[in-house]
N, C-alpha and C positions, 0 to 999 in steps of 0.2 A: 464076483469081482468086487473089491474095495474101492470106495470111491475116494477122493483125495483127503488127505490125513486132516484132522485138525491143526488148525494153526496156517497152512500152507496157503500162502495169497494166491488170486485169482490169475489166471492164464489173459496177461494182459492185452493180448492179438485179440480176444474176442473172439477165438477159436471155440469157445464154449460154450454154446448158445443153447444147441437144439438137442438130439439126440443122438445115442450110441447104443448097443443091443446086446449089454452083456461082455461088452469090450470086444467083440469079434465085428469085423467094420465088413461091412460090405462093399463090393466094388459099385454098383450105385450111388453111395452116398459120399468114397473115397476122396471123391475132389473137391467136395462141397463140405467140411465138415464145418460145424461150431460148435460141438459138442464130444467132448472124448473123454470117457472114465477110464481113468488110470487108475494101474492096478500097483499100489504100496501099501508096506504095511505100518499102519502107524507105531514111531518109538523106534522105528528101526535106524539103525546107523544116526542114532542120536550122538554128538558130539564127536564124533569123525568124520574125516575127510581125505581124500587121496583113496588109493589104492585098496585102503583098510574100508572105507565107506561102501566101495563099490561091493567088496569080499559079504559082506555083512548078507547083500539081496540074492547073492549067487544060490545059492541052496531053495529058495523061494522059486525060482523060476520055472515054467517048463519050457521041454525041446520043442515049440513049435516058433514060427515064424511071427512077427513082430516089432510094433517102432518103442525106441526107446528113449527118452530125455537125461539129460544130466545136465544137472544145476550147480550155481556155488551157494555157500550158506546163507545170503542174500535170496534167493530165489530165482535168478538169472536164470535162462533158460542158456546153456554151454554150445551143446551141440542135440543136433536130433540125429539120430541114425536107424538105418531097418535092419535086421537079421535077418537069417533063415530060418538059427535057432537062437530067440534071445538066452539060453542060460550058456552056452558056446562061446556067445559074442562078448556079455559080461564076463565072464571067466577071463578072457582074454585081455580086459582091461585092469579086473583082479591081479592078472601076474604082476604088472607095474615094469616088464622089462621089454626090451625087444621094440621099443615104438619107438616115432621118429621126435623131436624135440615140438612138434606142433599136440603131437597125443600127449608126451608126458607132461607139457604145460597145461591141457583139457584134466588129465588124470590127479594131478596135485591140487586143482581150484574143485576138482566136483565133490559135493558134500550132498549133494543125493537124488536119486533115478528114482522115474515113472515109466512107466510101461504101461502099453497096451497090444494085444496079441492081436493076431488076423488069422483068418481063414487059410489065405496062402501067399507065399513072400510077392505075387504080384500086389496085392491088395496093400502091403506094406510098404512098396516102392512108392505105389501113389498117396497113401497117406503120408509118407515120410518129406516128399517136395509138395505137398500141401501145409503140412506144419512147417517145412525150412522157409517161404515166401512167406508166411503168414508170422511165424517167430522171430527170423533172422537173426539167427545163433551166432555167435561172434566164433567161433573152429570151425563153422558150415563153409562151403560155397555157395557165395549170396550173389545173385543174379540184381546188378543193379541197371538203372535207367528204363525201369518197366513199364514204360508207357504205353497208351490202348494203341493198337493199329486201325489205320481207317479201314472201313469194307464199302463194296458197292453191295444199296439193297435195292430189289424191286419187290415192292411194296405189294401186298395180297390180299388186301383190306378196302379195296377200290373197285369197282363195276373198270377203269379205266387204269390198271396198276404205270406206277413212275417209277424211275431211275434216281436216284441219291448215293451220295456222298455219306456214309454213319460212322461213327465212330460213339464206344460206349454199350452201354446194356440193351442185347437186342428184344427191346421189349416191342417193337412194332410187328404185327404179321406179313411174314415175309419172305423172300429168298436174300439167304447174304453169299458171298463173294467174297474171297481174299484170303490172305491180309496183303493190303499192299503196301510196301516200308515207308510210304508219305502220302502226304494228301494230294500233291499234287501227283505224283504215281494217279491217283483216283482220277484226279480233277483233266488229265490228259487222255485217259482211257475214258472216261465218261463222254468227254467232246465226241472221242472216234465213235463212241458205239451211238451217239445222236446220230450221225449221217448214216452209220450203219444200220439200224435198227430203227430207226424214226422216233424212240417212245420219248413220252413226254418228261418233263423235270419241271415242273410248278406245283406248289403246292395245290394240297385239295381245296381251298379255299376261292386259289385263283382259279381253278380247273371251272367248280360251278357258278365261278362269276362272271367265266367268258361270252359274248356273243356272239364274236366274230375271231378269225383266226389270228394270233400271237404272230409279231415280228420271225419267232424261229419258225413257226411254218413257211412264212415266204421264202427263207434261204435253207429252207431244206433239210433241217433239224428236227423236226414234230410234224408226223403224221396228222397233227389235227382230230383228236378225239372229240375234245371239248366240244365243236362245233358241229360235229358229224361228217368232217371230212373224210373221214375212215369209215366203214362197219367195225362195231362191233367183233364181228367174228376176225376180221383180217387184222385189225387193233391184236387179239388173242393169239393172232399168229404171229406178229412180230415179236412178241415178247417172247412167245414159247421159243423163238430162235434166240432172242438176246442168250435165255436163259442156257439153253444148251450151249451156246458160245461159251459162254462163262462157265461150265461146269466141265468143259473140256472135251466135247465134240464137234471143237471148231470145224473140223477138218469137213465132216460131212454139212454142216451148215454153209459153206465155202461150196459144197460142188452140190449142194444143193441150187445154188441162187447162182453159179453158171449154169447148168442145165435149164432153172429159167429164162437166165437170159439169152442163151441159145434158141429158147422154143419161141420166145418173144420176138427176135430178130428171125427168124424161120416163117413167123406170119408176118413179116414187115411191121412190127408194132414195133418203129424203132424209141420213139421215146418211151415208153416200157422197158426197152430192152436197155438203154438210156440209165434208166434210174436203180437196174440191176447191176449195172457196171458200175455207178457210184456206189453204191451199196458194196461190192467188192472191194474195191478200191479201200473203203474206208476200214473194212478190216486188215486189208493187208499191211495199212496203218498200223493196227494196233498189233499186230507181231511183228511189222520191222520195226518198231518203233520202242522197242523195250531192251535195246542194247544186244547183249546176248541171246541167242537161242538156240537151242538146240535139238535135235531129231529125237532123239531118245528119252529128252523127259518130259513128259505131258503135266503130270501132278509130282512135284519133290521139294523136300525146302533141304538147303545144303548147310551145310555146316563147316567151318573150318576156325582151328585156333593159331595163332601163335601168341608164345609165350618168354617173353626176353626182358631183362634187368627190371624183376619184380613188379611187372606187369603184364597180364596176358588180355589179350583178343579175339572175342570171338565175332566173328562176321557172318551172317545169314543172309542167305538169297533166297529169294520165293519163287520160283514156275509152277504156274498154272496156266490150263490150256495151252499148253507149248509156250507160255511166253513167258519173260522174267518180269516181276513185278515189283523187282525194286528190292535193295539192299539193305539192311543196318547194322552198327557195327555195336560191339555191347563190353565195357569192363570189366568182368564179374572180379570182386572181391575174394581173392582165395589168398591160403599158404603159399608163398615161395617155393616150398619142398614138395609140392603136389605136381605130380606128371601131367601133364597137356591132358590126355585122355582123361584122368582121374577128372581135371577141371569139367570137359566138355561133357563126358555123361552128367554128372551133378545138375551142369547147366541146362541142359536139354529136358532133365526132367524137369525143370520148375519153371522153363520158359513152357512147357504145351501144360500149365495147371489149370490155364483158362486161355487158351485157342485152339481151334479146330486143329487135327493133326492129319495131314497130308497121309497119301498111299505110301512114300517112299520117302526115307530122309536117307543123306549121302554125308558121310562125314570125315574129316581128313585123317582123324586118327583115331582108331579102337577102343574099348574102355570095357571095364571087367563083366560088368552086367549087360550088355549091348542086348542079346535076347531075352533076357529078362522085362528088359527097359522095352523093345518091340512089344512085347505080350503084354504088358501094362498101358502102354497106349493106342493097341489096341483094343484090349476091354472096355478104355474110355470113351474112346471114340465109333465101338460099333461097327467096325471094316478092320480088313487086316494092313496091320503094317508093318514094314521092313526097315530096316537100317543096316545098311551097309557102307564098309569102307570102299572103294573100289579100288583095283588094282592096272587099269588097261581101260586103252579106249574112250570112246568121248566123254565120258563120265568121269572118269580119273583125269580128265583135260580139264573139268569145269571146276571138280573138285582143286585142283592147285590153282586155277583163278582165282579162287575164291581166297584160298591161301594165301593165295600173292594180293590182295585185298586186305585181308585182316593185317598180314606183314607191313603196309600201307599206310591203314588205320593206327598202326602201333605206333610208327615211328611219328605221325602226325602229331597223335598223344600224349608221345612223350614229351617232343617239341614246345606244345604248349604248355605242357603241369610245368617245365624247366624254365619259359617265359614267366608264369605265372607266379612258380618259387623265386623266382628272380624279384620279381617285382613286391611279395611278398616281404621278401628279408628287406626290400628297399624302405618299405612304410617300417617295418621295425626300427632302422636305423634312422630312419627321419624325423622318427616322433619317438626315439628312446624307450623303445620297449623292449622289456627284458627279454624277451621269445620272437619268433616270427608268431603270427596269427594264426592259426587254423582256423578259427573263424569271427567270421566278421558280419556283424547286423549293422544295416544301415536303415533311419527311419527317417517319413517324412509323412504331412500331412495334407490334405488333398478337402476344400471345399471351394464355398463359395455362398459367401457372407456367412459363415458358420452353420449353412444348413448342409445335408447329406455329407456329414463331416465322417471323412475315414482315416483312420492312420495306417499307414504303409509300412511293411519290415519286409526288407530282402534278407538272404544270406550268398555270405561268398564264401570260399577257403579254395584249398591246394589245385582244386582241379576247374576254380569258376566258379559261376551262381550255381547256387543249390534249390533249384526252384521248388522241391519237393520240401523245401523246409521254409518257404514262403510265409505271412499270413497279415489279413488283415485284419483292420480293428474298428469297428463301427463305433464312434463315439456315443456313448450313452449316458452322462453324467447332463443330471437336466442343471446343476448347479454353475455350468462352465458358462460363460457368458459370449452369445455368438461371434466368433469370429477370432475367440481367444487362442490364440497356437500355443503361449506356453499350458494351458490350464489342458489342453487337447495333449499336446505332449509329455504333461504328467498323467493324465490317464494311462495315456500306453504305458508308458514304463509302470508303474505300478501293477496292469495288468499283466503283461510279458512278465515280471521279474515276480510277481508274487507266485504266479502260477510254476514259474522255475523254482523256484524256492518249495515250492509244495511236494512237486514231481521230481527232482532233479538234486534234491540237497546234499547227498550221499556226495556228487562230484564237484560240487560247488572250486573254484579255483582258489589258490591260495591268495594272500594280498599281495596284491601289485605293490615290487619297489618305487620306489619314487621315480619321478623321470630323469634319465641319463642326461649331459646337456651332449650336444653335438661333436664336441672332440673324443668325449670318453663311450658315445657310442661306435664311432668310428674307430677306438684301440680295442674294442672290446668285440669278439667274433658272437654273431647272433646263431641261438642252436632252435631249431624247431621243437617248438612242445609236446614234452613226452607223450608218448601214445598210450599211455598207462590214464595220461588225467582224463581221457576223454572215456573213458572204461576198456581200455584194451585193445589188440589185435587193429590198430586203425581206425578204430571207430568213429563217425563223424562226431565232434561234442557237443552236448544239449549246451553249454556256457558258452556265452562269447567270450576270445580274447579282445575285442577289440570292440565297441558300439560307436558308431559316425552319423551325425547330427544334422540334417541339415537346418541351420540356423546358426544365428551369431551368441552371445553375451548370455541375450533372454532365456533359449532355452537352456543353454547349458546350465544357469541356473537352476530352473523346471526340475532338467535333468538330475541335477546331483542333487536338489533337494530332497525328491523320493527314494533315489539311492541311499539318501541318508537315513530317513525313515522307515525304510526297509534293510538298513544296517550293512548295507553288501558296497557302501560307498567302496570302500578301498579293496574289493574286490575286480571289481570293472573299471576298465578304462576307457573315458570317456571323451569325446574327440569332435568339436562342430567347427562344422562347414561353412562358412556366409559367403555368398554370393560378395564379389568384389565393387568397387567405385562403379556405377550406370549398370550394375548387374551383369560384367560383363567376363566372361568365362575366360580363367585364367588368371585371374586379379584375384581370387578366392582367400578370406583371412581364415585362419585356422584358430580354435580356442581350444585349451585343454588345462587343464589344473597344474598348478607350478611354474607356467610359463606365461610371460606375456601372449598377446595377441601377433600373429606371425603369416608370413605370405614364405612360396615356396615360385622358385624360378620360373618362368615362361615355361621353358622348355623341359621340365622336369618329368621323366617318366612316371614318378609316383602321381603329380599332380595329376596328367591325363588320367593315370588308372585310380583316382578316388574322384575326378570326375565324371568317369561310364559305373561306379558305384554309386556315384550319386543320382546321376541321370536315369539310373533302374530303379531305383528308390521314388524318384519322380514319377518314373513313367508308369510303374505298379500301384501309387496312390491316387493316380489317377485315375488309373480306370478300375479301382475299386466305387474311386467317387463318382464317377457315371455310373458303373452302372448301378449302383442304388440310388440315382435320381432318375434314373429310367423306371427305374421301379416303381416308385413313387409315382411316377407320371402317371403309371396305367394301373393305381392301386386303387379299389374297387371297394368304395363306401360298404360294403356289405361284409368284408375282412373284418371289420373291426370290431363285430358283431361276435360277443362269445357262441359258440355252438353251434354259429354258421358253418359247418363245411364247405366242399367243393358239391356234394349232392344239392343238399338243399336250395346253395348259390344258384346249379344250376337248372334247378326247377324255379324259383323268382325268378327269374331272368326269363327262362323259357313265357314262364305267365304274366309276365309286367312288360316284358320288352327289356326294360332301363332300370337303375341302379334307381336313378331319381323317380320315374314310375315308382317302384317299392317304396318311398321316403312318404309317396304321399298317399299310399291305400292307407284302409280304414282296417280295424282289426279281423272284422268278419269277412274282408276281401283277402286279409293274408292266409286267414283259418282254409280259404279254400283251395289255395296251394297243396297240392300234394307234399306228405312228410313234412308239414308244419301246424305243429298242435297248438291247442289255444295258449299253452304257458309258453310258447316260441312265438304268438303269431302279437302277444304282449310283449314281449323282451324286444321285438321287432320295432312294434309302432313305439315304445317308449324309448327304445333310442334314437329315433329321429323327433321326439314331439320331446323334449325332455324340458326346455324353453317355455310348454305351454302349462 
């Protein structure tokens, strides 16, 4: 197999890391990939595109099973799709007829395919929703608002194992739990299983610094290991029962711990019998307590979509151990012209690409590969699983709950993007701008006296903050003089816009007309920006239309001076905020280029909404600015030190006690530190003695 042609840029996901095996992927490494040799042939389908581009690979291919990419002449990644047989599949986009206006727009921009074969069309399926999360093809169905779910862990790494709240990479040893659709899902179900199960929730640190028993021992929440309130072995039993609770043999842990308290109350041990009954009690908690439940599913996650006025919703519920764990509701980005089913397989494969997958998913509407997609997430996950529509019975009862949820979800949805559109053409029309905004950066900067200085960027557009497009800016110019905000707020922008300028120049926007004054924006009907400038199909834009200041005169200054030396002045519009007379919210002047200095009515709906813009702009620079002076608080004299590791760090430390202990040993006292050599145990003593 050919690896990729020359000339052809890097696979920008990062998808290409490690390795591949002759381009046959194995289902082991299927969900994990970074690395994938694609098979093209260099020179091929040089200087064609469409139809004709695709024609050119067709005769190269073989009839085995297979994912395949199509690009435009740019390098974009179009769409990823799996075959059965990739030369079947491309023949099929060779004809150029018979597709719906979503392919033959895919078909006219591709100017050229990669492939890579597989074993067998399962191992394809999951390659294929491992590259669509990781590439996000603008013709895919892109599964958005992917955030981690929380799990319950109990921890396995402990003579005395705890109960926690995780969320993230389970790098700890352990048992997990879940997913549960919130933290507080967790953080409710954690209380119950304290009275139920007694185990502990403090960290290992507090655990062997206790002497005597924790406040939740006294009300009944922790067994008390710490202290030796418990043995050992019986500590070993409570978990073993937490653990089966949660893995979904509630049922018998339940008449387990009646039959104790029956035998307990049989020998008159009534407070025994006492504390079996609370123990009861508290689970019956956590399954009345999770809203729905039902008899028939022990392990399922449900699925249902609805789909109306070019948006669709998919809504997931979780049971485990007989109980429901909590809901979310998800947007995916698709075609219009795509059937609900078509949406929800797509979707389903690239939501389990990194979560555990349940015994049974239940879903409201069918889709072409459904046993396919079963046997694929099965292979992954190492147990067998189903997916079914259901037709009858309590299961087809949950399934249209679920329905009438997502139905729910939609309409809420729409509600707001049409609030939001509202309020959007409202700033256009207020501040004369030729477009409504699709997006909008707002900066501010966040210290105190010019040390652990951060600069803050939100983003908004059509549907709210984009928090995934967040980021912050540690200022680093030692030249700015402390406490300077404009010299702070010309870093940022210099650093945002050059870096846009690097990445991004292909889209860069056109120049902004001048600004409208306020009657001729009002004759004049405002259109949303086209979806072509942001690169297609919806795509969110890497450019702002709109950047908002907080600050008066000075920065905007700042502002448009770098703008100007980075040449894109009249490209962005630019727009500050000052706080009003006694700093007093809703007196706010507004600055922008062409126009005097200007205030906007009391009650002005724009004003409130570039208020809670501003206000998130605030409140995101701030606790970038904590926390990097938390950091700093507990930043450890020994960091600064080239070729210090965390190893070494933490053998000085184990042999000195203290940071300052190391400052003051002598060379042949560091040499005797394990893993530090005489030319380390010099670089040591001469960074602290450098003065002498």
């Amino acid at each position: 197999m050919s690896s990729r042609p020359p000339g052809d840029r890097p696979d920008p996901s990062g998808a290409e890391e490690a390795v591949a095996t002759g381009g046959e992927i194995t289902p082991t490494v299927a969900s994990d990939l970074r690395d994938i040799e694609w098979n093209e042939s260099p020179g091929m389908a040089q200087n064609l595109t469409g139809a004709a581009a695709i024609q050119a690979f067709v005769k190269h291919l073989p009839n085995q099973p297979g994912v395949y990419r199509m690009m435009n002449a740019a390098g974009d990644v179009l769409y990823v799709g799996k075959a059965r047989s990739l030369k079947k599949r491309v023949t099929n986009y060779a004809q150029g007829r018979g597709h719906s206006n979503r392919i033959t727009r895919m078909i006219r921009e591709t100017a050229n395919m990669e492939f890579v074969t597989t074993r067998t069309e399962t191992e394809a399926l999951l390659l294929e929703a491992n590259l669509i999360k990781r590439l996000k093809p603008r013709f895919n169905v892109l599964m958005r608002d992917d955030k981690s779910f929380p799990y319950i862990l109990v921890t396995g790494d402990h003579e005395a194992p705890a109960i926690f709240k995780h969320r993230g990479a389970r790098s700890r040893k352990g048992d997990y739990f879940g997913p549960f659709a919130s933290a507080g899902a967790v953080g409710r179900t954690i209380n119950a299983l304290q009275r139920a199960f007694l185990l502990r929730t403090c960290t290992d640190s507090v655990y062997e610094s206790r002497t005597r028993p924790c406040l939740l021992y006294q009300i009944k929440r922790c067994s008390g290991p710490c202290t030796g309130e418990i043995s050992s072995t019986d500590y070993a039993t409570l978990v073993d029962e937490a653990k089966a609770f949660l893995s979904g043999r509630s049922q018998a842990v339940k008449s387990h711990l009646a039959e104790a308290m029956q035998t307990a109350s049989g020998d008159l041990d009534f407070e025994r019998a006492a504390i079996y009954r609370d123990r009861l009690s508290a689970l019956s908690h956590v399954q009345s307590h999770q809203g729905i439940n039902v008899q028939s599913v022990e392990e399922a996650d449900i699925f249902a979509i609805h789909a109306d006025g070019g948006l669709a919703c998919i809504q997931v519920f979780f049971f485990r151990t007989g109980q429901n764990w909590g809901n979310r509701a998800y947007f995916p980005r698709a075609d219009t012209a795509l059937e609900p089913g078509e949406i929800l397989g797509a979707f389903i494969g690239q939501f389990y690409d990194d979560k555990p997958t349940p015994k049974q998913i239940l879903i409201s509407d069918d889709f072409e590969d459904r046993a396919l997609m079963a046997e694929a997430l099965a292979t992954r996950a190492g147990h067998k699983v189903t997916i079914a529509q259901p037709q009858r019975g309590e299961k087809r009862e949950l399934v249209d709950h679920v329905r009438s949820n997502a139905r729910e979800a939609h309409g809420r949805h729409l509600a707001e993007t049409a609030s939001q559109a509202r309020l959007l053409k409202g700033l256009a029309e207020t501040f004369g701008l030729s477009t409504v905004p699709r997006r909008i950066e707002v900066y501010d900067n966040s210290h105190i006296m010019g040390t652990n200085a951060v600069g803050g960027m939100i983003v908004a557009g059509p549907e709210g903050f984009v928090k995934n497009q967040y980021r912050k800016f540690n200022i680093r110019s030692t030249d700015i003089t402390p406490g300077d905000d404009f010299g702070m707020m010309r870093e940022v922008m210099q650093r945002r816009f050059a870096r846009l300028l690097k990445e991004h120049s292909d889209t860069m926007p056109a120049p902004v007309a001048a600004a409208r004054n306020e009657a001729d924006a009002a004759e004049q009907a405002l259109e949303p920006a086209p979806e072509d400038d942001a690169g297609g199909d919806g795509a969110f834009p890497a450019w702002p239309d709109l950047i908002l200041i907080d600050g008066g005169q000075g920065q905007m200054s700042a502002v448009r001076g770098m703008l100007e030396e980075l040449g894109i002045r009249d490209r962005v519009t630019a727009i500050g905020v000052a706080k009003g007379t006694d700093r007093e919210a809703g007196r706010e002047r507004f600055f922008m280029e062409g126009r005097p200095a200007f205030t906007l009515p009391p009650r002005d709906p724009v004003l409130y909404f570039i208020q809670r813009l501003r206000d998130e702009a605030h409140r995101f620079a701030i606790g970038g600015h904590r926390a990097r002076r938390k950091k700093d608080l507990v930043k450890n004299p020994l960091d600064e030190i080239g070729g210090i590791g965390p190893s070494r760090k933490r053998a000085l430390l184990m042999h000195f006690g203290t940071a300052k202990a190391v400052s003051r040993a002598g060379i042949e006292d560091l040499r005797a530190v394990e893993g530090i050599s005489e030319a380390m145990a010099e670089l040591i003593y001469n960074h602290f003695h450098e003065a002498s």
